[in-house]
matplotlib code that plots the C-alpha trace (Angstrom):
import matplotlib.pyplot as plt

x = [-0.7, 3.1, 4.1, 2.0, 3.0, 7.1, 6.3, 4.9, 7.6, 10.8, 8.9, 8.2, 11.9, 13.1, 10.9, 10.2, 6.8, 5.2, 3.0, -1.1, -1.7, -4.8, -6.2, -9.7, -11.9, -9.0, -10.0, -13.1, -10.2, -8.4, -9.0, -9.1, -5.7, -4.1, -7.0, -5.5, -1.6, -2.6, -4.3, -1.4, 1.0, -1.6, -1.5, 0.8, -0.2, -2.1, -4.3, -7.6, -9.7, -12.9, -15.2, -18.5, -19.3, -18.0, -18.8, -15.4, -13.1, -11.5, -11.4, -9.5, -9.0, -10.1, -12.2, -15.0, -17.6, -20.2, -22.4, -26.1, -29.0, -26.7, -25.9, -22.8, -22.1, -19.0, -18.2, -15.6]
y = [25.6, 25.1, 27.2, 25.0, 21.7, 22.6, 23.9, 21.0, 18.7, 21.2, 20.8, 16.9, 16.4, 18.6, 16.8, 13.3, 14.0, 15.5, 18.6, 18.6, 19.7, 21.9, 22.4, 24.8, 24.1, 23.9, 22.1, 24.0, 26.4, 23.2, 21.7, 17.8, 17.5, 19.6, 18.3, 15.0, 16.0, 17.6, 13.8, 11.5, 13.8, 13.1, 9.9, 9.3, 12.6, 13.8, 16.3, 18.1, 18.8, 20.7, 21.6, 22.8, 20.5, 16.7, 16.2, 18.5, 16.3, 13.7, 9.7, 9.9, 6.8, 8.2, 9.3, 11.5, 13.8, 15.5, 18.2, 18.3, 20.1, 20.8, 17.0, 15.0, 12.2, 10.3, 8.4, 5.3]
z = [-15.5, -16.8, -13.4, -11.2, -12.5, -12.8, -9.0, -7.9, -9.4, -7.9, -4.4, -5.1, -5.7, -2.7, 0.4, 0.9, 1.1, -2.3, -2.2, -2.3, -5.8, -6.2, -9.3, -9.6, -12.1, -15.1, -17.1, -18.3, -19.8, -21.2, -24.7, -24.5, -25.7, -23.3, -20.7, -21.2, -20.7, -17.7, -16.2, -17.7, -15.2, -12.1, -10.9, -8.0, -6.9, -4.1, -6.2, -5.3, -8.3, -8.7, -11.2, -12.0, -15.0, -14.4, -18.2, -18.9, -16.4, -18.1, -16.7, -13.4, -11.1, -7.1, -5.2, -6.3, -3.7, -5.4, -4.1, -5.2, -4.2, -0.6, 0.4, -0.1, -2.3, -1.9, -5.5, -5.3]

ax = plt.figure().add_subplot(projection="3d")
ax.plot(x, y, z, "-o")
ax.set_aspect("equal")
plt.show()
């Protein structure tokens, strides 16, 4: 996770545009202290999240698609 973030900030600094951060499912590995280290450094990033249980992502601002039973859900 430390690689990934420090990555994304070198490339963030180097182009005018920053990077499309892609995390997959970490924070299921993540206690809620490091869980929560790992949000405060998201916003103002575009970052693509997923996870298999919601109750394990902490309170992020944006948009939220769930997948149920095969159908979409888009979540303000």
């Amino acid at each position: 996770m430390a690689l990934r973030l420090a990555t994304f900030d070198l490339l963030a600094d180097r182009f005018d545009d920053p990077p499309v951060l892609i995390l997959d499912d970490v924070f299921s590995e993540l206690d809620s202290t490091r869980a929560e280290a790992v949000a405060e450094r998201l916003p103002g990033a575009q970052a693509f999240l997923t996870t298999a249980r919601l109750e394990e992502v902490v309170d992020l601002a944006g948009t939220r698609w769930a997948l149920s039973e095969g159908g979409m859900v888009v979540e303000q």
